[in-house]
N, C-alpha and C positions, 0 to 999 in steps of 0.2 A: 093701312098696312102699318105694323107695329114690326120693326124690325129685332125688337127687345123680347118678341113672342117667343121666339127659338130658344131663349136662355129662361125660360120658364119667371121673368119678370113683367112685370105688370107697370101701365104706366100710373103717374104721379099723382097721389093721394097730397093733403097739407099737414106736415107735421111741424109743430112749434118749437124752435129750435133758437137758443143764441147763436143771433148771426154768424159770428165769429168762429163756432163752434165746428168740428171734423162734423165729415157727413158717413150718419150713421147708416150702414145696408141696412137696416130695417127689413121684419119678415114681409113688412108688404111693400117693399122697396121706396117708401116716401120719400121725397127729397127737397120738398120745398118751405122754404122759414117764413117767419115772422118777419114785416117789413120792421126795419129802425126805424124810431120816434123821430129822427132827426131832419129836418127839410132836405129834400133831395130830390132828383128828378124821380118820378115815377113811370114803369112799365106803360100808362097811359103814353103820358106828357114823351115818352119814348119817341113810342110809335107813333104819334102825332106828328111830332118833328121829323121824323125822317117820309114820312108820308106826303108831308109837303117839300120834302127833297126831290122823292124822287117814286111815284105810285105804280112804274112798271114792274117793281118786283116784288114776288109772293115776301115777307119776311113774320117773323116773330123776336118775340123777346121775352126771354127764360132768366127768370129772377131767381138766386142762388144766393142768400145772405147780401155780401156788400158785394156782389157780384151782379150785371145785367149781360146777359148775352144776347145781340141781336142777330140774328139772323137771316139773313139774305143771302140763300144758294145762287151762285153766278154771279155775284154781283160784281166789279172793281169799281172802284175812285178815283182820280185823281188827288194826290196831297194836298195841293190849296185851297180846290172843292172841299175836302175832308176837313180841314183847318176853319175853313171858314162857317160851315153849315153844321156839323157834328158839334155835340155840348163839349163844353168842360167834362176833362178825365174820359175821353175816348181812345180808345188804343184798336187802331188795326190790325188784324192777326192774317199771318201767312199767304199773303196775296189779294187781300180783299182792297189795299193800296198797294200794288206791285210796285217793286223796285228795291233799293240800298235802305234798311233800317234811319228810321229818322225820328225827329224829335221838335215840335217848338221850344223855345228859348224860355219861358216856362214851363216845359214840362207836362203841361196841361193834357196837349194831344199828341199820341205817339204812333209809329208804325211798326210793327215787327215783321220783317220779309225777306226769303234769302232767295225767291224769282224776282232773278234779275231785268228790270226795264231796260233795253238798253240805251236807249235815252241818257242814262244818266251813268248806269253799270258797267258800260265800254265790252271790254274783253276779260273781265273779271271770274275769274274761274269758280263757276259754284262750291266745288268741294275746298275752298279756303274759305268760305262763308257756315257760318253755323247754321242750323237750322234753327225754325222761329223760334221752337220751345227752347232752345241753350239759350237767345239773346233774351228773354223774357227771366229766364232762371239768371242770369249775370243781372238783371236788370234788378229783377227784384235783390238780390242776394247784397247789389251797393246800394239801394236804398230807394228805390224807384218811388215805393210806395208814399213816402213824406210829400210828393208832390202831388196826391189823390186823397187827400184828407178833408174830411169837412167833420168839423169839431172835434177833429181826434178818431175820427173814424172813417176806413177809405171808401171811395165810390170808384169802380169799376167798371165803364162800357165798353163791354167786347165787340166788336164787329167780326163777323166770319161769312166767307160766303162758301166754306167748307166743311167738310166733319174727319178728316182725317190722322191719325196717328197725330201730327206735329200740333194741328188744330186742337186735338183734344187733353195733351197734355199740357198744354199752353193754357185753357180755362182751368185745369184741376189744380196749375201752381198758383193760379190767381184765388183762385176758391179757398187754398190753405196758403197763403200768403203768411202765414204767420210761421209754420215751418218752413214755410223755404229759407226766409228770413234768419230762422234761429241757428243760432251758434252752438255747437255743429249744425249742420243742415242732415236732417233725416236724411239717415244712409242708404234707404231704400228709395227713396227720391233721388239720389244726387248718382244713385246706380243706373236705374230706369231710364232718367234724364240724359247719362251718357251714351247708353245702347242707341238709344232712340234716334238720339241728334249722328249719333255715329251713321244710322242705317239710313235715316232722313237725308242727311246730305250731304250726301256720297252714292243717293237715289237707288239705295239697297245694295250697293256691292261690299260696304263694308260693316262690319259691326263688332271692329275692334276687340278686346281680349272678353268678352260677355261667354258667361258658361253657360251649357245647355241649360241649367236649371232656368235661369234668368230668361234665357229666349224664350224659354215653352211659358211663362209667366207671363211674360210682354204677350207671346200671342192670343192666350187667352184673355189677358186685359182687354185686346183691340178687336175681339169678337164680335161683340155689337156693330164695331165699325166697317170690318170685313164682310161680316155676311150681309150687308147690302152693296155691296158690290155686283154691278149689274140690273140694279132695280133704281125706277124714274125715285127720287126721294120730293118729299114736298115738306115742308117746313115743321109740321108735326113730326114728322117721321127722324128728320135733322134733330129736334130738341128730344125724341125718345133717344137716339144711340146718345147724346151728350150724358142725357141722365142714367143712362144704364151705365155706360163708361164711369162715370163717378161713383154708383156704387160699387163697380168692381173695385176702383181703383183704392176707394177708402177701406174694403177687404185687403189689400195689399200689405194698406201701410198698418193694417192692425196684425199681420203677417198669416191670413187665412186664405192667401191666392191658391188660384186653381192652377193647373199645371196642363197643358194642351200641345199637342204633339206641334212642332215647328215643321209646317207645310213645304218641300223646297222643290216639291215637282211643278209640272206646268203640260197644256195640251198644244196639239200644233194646230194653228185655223186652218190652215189646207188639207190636212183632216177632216176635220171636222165640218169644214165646208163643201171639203171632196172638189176643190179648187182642182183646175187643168194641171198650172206653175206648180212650183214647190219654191221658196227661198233659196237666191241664190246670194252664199257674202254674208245674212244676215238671218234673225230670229223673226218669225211670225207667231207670238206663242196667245194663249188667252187660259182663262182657269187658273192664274199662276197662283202658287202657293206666297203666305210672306215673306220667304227666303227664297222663293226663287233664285235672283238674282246674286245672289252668295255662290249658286251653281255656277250659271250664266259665266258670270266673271270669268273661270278658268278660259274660256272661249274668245274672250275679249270679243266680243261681238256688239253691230248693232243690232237693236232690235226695235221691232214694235208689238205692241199688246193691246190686245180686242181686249179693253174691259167691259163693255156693254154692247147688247145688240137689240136695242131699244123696238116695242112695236110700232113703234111711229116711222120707222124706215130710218132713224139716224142711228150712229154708232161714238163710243165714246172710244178715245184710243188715246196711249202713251207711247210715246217714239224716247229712245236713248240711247247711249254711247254706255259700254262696260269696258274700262282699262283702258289704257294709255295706249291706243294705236291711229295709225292716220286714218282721218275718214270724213268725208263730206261734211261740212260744217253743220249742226244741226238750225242756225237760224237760216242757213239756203233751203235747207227742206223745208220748214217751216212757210219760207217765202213762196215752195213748189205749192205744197198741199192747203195755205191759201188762195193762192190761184185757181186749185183745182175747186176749191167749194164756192165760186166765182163762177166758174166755168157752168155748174152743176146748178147753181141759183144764182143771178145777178143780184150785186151790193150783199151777198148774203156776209159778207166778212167788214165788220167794223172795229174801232179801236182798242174795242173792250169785251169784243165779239169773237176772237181768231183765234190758231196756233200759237202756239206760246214757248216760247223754249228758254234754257239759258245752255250750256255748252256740254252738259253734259244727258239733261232730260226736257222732256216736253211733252205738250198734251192739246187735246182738242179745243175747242170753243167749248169753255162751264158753261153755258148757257143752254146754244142753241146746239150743242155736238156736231159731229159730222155729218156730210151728207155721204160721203166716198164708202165704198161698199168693201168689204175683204179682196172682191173677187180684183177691184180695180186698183187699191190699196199694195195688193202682192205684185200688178205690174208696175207703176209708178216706184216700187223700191225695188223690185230686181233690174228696171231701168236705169237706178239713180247708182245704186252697188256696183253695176257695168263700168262704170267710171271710175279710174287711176285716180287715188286722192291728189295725186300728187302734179296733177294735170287739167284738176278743176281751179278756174277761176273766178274775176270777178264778174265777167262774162255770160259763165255756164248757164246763172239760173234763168237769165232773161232768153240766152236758146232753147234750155231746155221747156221754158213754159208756152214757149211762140212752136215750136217743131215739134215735139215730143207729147205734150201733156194731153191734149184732147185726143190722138188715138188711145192714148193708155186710159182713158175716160172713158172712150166709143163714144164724143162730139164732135161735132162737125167746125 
């Protein structure tokens, strides 16, 4: 499956290009260079090494000038694991090492991340954290790159175990690292880059003073990325939307974007599933447009969203808070609905396996998704919405998961 089929591009031919060089849309959309003469790790010597890390996951590695991007969907790290096992000039992107953006003391190996571990993140309110593509843009913009030089030229290993908006414009400023760089910084980047990080995190309620033209440009930049939404990806499929995303994106910056209507509607699952319930307190939506939540907002609601209804029987889903109102903490849910895929498969929840939240959004296990169905999903939250925010404690969750949670399962 080529998710890049839909846009009428084809995947990757080799065309010979100085590294360094913008990446050209090409009529046949090529996008891969010339390796540099210069000793450095190789896409081989890559994959080797992280093979011997760690061989339970699919991954690849998409060479892009002085750029490597590895890819491993689902995957997390731990930072010391990360520090210790991953080469020189490794950079984590957006959660593939969860937690507080960090750095060794050289420079060497970096993480950019604004899902918070809480471990280390406390009570630290996502929307005063940028998202990864701003810390990556600040990074490069003071000089990041001088600590990723070998003879004068950088070496870049991306880790992603994702392909999203923040994902993907995080490798295209590493890929033109030399305008990000440049004094000014390309206006149309440092536009993009603010929309983006605005909508990213603030997990789509806000997108700050961006005119429609700009939005309907963002959305059809993130085409490739969007319309697999809802479909299993596998590690080809991951490196075609990066590479179609780049050639749009390099259309952008040569100012030949296309212009695509900004989606803000959304369907209801108990519709669509013809569910008993209906929402009570809170949104059951799926289909959502990528401005949904720009709606949403006026509603202050929570919500959850069916983005996948996989044929394997699992589902992928987002849980989140829109506007500043009281409401059950989302890492207590988080704590319910891993209990519940516990419940539904013993041990199926591990440390790098679960719900994941920080205070404002959260989402399934990347990996293994969920097992909890819509039908059982809409009682567990019209159960949890029943409850006075202002009357839950530190108590609730361990009641609610011993009394409550296996009827709203149907276990015993």
């Amino acid at each position: 499956m080529d998710p890049a089929a839909d846009h009428g591009e084809t995947p990757q031919d080799h065309l010979s290009q100085e590294p360094s060089a913008p990446i050209p849309p090409g009529s046949d959309g090529a996008l891969n260079f010339s390796s540099p003469t210069l000793r450095r790790l190789s896409v081989e010597e890559l994959r080797e090494l992280a093979d011997d890390i760690d061989s339970n996951y699919e991954r690849k590695v998409l060479k892009i000038g002085y750029v490597n991007v590895i890819i491993e969907p689902g995957r997390e790290r731990d930072w010391e694991e990360f520090v210790e096992n991953a080469p020189p000039n490794s950079i984590a992107l957006d959660g593939y090492v969860p937690g507080l953006p960090k750095q060794t003391e050289n420079g060497k190996h970096r993480a950019f991340d604004h899902h918070n571990n809480p471990r280390e993140a406390g009570d630290l309110p996502r929307k005063f954290l940028d998202a990864t593509l701003m810390q990556v843009h600040k990074a490069l913009r003071q000089g990041m790159a001088s600590h990723h030089m070998i003879n004068g030229q950088p070496e870049f290993h991306l880790y992603v175990n994702g392909w999203d908006e923040d994902v993907l414009m995080s490798i295209a400023q590493f890929v033109h690292y030399e305008m990000v760089m440049a004094e000014p910084c390309n206006p149309r980047i440092t536009q993009l880059v603010k929309v983006t990080n605005d909508l990213d995190a603030s997990a789509g309620e806000y997108a700050g003073d961006a005119g429609w033209k700009l939005l309907g440009q963002q959305t059809w930049l993130f085409e490739p990325y969007s319309k697999t939404l809802g479909k299993k990806m596998g590690v080809d499929d991951v490196s075609n939307v990066v590479e179609a995303f780049l050639r749009r994106f390099q259309c952008y910056l040569d100012g030949e974007a296309e212009w695509s209507e900004p989606e803000t509607g959304y369907d209801k699952v108990d519709e669509l599933y013809e569910l008993n319930e209906t929402p009570q307190g809170w949104a059951f939506i799926a289909n959502m447009g990528p401005l949904a939540r720009l709606v949403l907002r006026k509603e202050h609601t929570p919500y959850v969203r069916l983005v996948s209804d996989f044929e394997d029987g699992t589902y992928q889903y987002v849980i989140g808070r829109l506007g500043d109102r009281p409401s059950i903490p989302l890492a207590d849910e988080a704590a319910i609905l891993n209990a519940a895929e516990n419940l539904l498969e013993p041990d199926r929840i591990t440390e790098n396996e679960r719900w994941g939240v920080t205070d404002i959004v959260g989402g399934s296990p990347r990996g293994k998704h969920s097992l909890i169905t819509p039908e059982q999903m809409l009682r567990i939250q019209n159960a949890l919405h029943a409850y006075e925010p202002e009357k839950w404690d530190g108590t609730s969750v361990e009641t609610f998961i011993a009394e409550k949670l296996p009827k709203h399962l149907g276990v015993s």
